[in-house]
SEMILUM-933698 format. One line per field, with one value per residue: residue in one letter; y, x, z of N, C-alpha, C, O in turn. Coordinates in steps of 0.05 Angstrom, whole numbers, plus 5000, padded with zeros to 4 digits. Example, Ala and Ser with C-alpha at 12.3 -4.5 7.8 and 13.67 -1.06 7.14 Angstrom:
<atoms>
mivo (A,S) $
n_y (4886,4955) $
n_x (5264,5257) $
n_z (5156,5142) $
ca_y (4910,4979) $
ca_x (5246,5273) $
ca_z (5156,5143) $
c_y (4934,5001) $
c_x (5264,5258) $
c_z (5156,5157) $
o_y (4934,5023) $
o_x (5285,5268) $
o_z (5169,5161) $
</atoms>
This chain:
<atoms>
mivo (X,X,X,X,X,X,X,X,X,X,X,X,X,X,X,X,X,X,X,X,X,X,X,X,X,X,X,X,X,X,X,X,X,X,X,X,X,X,X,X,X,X,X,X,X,X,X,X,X,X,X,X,X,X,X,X,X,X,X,X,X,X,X,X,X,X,X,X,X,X,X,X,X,X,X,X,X,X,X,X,X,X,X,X,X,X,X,X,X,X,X,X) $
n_y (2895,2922,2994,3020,3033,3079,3086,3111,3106,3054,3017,3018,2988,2944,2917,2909,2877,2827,2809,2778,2725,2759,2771,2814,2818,2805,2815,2763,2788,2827,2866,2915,2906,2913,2935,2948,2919,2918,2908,2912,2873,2840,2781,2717,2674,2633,2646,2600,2572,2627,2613,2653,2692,2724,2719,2787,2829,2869,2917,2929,2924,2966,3009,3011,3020,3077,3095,3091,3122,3101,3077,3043,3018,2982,2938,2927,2880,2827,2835,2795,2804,2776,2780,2809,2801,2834,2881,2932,2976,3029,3087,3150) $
n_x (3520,3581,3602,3575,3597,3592,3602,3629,3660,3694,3737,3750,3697,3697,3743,3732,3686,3717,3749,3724,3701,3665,3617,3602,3530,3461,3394,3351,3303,3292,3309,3311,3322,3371,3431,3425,3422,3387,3369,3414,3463,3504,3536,3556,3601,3594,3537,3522,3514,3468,3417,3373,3405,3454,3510,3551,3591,3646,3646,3590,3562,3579,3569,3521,3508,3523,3495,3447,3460,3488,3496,3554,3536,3566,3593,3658,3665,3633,3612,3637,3691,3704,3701,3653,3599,3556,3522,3487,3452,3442,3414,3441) $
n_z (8461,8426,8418,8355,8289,8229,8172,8095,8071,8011,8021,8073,8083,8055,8074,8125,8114,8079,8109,8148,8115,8083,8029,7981,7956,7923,7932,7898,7853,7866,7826,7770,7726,7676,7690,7734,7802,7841,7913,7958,7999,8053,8043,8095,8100,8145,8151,8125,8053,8029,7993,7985,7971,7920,7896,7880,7842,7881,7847,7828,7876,7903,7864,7865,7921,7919,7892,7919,7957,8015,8076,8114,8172,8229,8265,8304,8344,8384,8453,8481,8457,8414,8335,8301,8256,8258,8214,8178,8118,8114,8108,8079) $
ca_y (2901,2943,3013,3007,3054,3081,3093,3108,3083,3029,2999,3011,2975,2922,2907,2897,2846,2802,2800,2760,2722,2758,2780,2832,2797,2829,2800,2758,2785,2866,2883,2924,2898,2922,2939,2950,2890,2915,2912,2893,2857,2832,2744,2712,2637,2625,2636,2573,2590,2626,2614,2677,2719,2723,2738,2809,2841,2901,2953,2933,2935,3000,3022,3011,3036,3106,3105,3097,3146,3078,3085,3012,3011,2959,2931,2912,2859,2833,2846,2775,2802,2758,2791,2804,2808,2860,2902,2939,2985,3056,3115,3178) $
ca_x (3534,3593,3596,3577,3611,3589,3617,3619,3696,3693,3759,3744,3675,3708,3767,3713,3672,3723,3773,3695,3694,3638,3618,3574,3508,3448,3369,3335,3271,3297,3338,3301,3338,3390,3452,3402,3431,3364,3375,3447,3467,3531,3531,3579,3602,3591,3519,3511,3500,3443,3399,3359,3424,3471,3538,3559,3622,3652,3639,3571,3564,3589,3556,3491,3515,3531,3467,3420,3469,3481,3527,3557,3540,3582,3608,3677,3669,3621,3614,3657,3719,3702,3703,3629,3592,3539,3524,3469,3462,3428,3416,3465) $
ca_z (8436,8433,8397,8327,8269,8198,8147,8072,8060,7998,8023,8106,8084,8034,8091,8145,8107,8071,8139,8161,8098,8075,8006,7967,7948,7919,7942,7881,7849,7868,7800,7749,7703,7664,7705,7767,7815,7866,7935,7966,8024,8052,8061,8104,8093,8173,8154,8099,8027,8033,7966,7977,7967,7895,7892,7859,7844,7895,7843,7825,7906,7905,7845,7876,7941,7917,7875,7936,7974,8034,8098,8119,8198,8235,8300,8306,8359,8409,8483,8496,8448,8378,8319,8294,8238,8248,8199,8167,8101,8126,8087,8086) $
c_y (2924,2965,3007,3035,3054,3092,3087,3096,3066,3016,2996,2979,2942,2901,2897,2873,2824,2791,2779,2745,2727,2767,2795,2814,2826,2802,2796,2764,2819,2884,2889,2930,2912,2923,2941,2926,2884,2917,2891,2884,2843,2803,2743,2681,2629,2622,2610,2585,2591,2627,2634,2700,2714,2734,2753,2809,2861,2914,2949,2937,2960,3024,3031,3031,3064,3115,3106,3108,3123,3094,3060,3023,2981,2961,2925,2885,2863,2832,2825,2792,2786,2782,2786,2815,2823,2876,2917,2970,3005,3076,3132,3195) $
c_x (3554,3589,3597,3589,3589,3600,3619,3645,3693,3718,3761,3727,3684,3728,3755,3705,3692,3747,3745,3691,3661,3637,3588,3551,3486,3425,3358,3311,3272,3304,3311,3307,3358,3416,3440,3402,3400,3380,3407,3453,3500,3520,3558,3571,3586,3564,3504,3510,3467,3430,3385,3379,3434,3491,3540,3585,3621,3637,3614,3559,3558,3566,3520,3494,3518,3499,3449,3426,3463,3508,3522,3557,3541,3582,3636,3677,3647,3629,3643,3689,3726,3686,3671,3622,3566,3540,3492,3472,3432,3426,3427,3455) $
c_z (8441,8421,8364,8305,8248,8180,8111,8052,8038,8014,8056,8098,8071,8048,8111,8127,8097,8101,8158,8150,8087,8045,7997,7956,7949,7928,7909,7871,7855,7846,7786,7720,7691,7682,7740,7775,7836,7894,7945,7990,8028,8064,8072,8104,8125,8172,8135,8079,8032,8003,7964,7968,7929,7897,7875,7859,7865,7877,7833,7857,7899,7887,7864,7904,7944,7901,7895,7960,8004,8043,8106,8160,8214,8260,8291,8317,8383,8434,8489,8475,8419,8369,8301,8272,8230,8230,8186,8147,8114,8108,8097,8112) $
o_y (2943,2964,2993,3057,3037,3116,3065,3084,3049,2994,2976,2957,2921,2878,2876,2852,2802,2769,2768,2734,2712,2771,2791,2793,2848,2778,2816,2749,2833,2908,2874,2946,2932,2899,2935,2909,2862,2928,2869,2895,2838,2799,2758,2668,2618,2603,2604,2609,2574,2648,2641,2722,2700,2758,2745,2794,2871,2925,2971,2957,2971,3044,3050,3052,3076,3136,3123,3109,3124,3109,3050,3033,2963,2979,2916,2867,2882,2829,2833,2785,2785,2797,2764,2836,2825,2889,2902,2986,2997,3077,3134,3214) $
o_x (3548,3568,3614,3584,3571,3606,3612,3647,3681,3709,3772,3736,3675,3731,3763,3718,3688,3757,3750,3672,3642,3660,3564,3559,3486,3431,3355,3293,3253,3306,3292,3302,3362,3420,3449,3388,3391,3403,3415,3437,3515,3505,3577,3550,3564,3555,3480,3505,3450,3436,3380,3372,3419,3492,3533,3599,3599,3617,3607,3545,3537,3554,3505,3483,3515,3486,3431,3412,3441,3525,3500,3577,3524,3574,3637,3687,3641,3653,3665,3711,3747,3670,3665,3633,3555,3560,3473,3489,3410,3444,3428,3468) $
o_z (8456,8409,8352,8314,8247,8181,8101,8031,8052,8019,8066,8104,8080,8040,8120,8127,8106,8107,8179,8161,8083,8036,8003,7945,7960,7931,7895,7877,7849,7846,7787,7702,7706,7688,7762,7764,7844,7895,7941,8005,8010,8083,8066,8106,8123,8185,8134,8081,8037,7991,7940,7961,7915,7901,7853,7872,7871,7885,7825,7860,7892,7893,7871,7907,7966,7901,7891,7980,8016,8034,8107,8171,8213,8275,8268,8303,8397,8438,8497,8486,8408,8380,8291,8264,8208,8229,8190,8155,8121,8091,8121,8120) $
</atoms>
């Protein structure tokens, strides 16, 4: 794997995932209702619709993102030179 980044950027983080087609998605069965989406995750089409995910909006993303104080750590690209979609959501 090559070096991986983090960062708290909305529009670094927002420009990485959709240049992957990926999109904000929250995990079913996490939300505590009300505006509370629960736990977030980024899907990407390349992996199938996945049924355990839900599509959100960015700023409920975000929203949540800033509320559980998250840093987006990424790869750019793997070892061969394609454009990868590592990522994982870390605490500050």
């Amino acid at each position: 794997m090559t070096d991986a980044r983090t960062t708290t950027d909305h529009h670094e983080i927002r420009q990485w995932v959709e240049e992957r087609n990926g999109k904000p998605a929250s995990v079913p069965g996490t939300s505590k209702g009300g505006k509370d989406v629960g736990l977030v995750r980024i899907d990407f089409a390349e992996d199938g619709d996945d049924d355990r995910l839900d599509e959100i909006s960015w700023d409920e993303f975000f929203d949540r993102f800033e509320e559980r104080q998250l840093a987006f750590l990424y790869q750019e690209q793997k070892a061969n030179g394609e454009p990868s979609t590592f990522n994982k959501l870390v605490l500050r």
